[in-house]
C-alpha positions in Angstrom: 0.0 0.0 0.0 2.9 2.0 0.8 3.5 1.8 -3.1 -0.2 2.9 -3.9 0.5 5.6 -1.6 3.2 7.1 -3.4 2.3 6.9 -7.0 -0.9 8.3 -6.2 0.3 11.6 -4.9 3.0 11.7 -7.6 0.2 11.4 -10.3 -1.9 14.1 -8.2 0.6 16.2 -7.8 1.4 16.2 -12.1 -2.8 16.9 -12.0 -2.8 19.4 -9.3 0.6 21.5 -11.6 -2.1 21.4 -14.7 -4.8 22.4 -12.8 -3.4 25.4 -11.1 -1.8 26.6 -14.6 -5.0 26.2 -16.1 -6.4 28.7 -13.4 -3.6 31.0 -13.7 -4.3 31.3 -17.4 -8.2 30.9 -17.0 -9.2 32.0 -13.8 -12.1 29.8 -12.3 -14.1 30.5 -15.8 -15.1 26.5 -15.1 -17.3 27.6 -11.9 -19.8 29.0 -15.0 -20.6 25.6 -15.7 -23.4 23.6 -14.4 -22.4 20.4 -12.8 -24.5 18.2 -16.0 -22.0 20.0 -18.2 -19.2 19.1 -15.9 -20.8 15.7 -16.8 -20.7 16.3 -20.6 -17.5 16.8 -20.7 -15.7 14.2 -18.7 -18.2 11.9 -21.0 -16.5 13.5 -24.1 -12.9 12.9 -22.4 -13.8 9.2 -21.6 -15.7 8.5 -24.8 -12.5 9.7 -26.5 -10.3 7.2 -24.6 -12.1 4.2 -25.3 -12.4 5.0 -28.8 -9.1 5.6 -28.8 -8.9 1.9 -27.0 -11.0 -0.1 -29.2 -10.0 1.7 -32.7 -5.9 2.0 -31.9 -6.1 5.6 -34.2 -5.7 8.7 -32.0 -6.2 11.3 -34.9 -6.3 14.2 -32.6 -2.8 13.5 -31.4 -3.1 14.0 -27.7 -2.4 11.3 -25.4 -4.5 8.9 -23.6 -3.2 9.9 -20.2 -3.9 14.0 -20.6 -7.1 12.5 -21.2 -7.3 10.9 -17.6 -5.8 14.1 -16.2 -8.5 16.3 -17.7 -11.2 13.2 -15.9 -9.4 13.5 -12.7 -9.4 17.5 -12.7 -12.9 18.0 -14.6 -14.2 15.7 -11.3 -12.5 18.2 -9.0 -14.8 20.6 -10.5 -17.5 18.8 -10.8 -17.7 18.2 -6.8 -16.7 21.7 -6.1 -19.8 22.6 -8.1 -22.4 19.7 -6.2 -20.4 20.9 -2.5 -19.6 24.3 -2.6 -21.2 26.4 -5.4 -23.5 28.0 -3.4 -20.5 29.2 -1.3 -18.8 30.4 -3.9 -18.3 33.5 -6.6 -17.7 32.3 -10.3 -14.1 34.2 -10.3 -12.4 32.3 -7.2 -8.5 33.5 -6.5 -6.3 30.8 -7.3 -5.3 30.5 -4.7 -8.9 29.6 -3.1 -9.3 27.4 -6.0 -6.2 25.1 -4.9 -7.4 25.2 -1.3 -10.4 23.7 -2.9 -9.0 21.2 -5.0 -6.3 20.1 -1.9 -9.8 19.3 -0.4 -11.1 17.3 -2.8 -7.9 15.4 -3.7 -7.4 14.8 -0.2 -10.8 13.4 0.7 -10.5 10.9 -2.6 -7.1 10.0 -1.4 -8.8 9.0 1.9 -11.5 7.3 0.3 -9.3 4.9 -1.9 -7.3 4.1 0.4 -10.3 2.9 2.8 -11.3 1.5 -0.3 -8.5 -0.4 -1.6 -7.9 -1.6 1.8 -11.0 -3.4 1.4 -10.5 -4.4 -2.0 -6.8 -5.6 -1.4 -5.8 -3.3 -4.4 -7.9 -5.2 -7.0 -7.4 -2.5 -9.2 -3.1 -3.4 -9.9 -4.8 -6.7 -12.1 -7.7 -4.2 -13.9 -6.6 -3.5 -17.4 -7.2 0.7 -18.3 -9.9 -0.4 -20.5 -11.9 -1.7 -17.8 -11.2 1.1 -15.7 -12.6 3.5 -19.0 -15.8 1.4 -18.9 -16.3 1.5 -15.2 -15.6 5.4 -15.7 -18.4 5.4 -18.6 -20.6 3.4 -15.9 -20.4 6.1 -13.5 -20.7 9.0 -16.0 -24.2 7.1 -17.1 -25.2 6.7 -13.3 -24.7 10.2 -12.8 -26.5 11.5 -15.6 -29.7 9.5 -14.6 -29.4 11.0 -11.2 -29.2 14.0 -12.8 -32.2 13.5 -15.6 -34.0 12.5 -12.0 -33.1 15.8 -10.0 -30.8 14.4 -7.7 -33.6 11.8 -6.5 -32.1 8.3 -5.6 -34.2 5.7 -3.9 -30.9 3.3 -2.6 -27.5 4.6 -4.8 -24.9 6.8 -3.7 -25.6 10.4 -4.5 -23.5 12.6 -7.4 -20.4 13.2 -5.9 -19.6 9.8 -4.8 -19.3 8.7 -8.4 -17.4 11.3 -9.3 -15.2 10.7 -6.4 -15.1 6.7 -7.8 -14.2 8.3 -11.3 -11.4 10.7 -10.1 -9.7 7.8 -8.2 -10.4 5.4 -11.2 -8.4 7.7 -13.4 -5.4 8.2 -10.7 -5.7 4.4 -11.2 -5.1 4.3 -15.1 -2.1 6.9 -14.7 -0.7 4.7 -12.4 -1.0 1.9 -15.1 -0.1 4.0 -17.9 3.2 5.9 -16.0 4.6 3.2 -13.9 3.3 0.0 -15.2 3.5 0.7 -19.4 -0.4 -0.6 -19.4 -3.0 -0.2 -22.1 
């Protein structure tokens, strides 16, 4: 676990360096967004992937594991926009925004490793297809939660799928840098 441990902060930390770039050259223009469009688009970056996957032809040239990035930092957004947006202005200093993303980052590191306790690390035998599907699972899940106002009668609510998603793309970067998956 010790392992785990340290390959997921070194792929958060290479997340966390985009994302607070991206803010420094954006500002917090992503707090405009609803969190079904946060949706969208992580659907768009996962859809892209597995075609990518299936096809073997990446015609738009950028790499598979950007991709994941842009999951794991679009679900970042996506649960500062179901936890905190009524907290919040749509221009956010950066350096508010990467108190906010420490936050989230932190309470999905927490998570997984509760959850791959439990799991005994499962994930190291996954391929990064599967983990794309189970990504494309959640993204589904969440947009019938969201076609049904939020209104679950037994499943997890929004954020903890996109918790599940974030830590299922720190998953495939783990694959992809240390491990030379597909």
């Amino acid at each position: 676990m010790k392992k785990t441990e340290e390959e997921y902060n070194e792929i958060i930390n290479k997340c966390r360096d985009i994302f607070d770039k991206k803010t420094r050259d954006y500002g917090t223009s992503w707090r405009i967004l609803r969190p079904s469009s946060l949706t969208d688009q992580i659907f768009i970056k996962a859809q892209r992937i597995r075609t990518v996957q299936e096809t073997g032809e990446n015609r738009v040239g950028e790499s598979i594991d950007l991709e994941f990035v842009a999951i794991v930092n679009y679900c970042v957004m996506a649960i500062i926009q179901t936890e905190k947006s009524v907290e919040l202005e749509i221009e956010v200093e950066p350096e508010k925004a990467m108190q906010l993303y420490n936050e989230v980052v932190n309470e999905a590191f927490e998570l997984m490793m509760k959850k791959n306790h439990d799991y005994g690390e499962a994930w190291r035998d996954m391929r990064v297809s599967s983990l794309t599907d189970l990504i494309l699972m959640k993204l589904l899940r969440v947009k019938q939660i969201e076609d049904n106002k939020g209104v679950t009668i037994i499943s997890e609510g929004i954020a903890s799928n996109f918790f599940d998603m974030l830590n299922y793309s720190v998953f495939a970067l783990i694959h992809i840098y240390f491990t030379n998956a597909k």
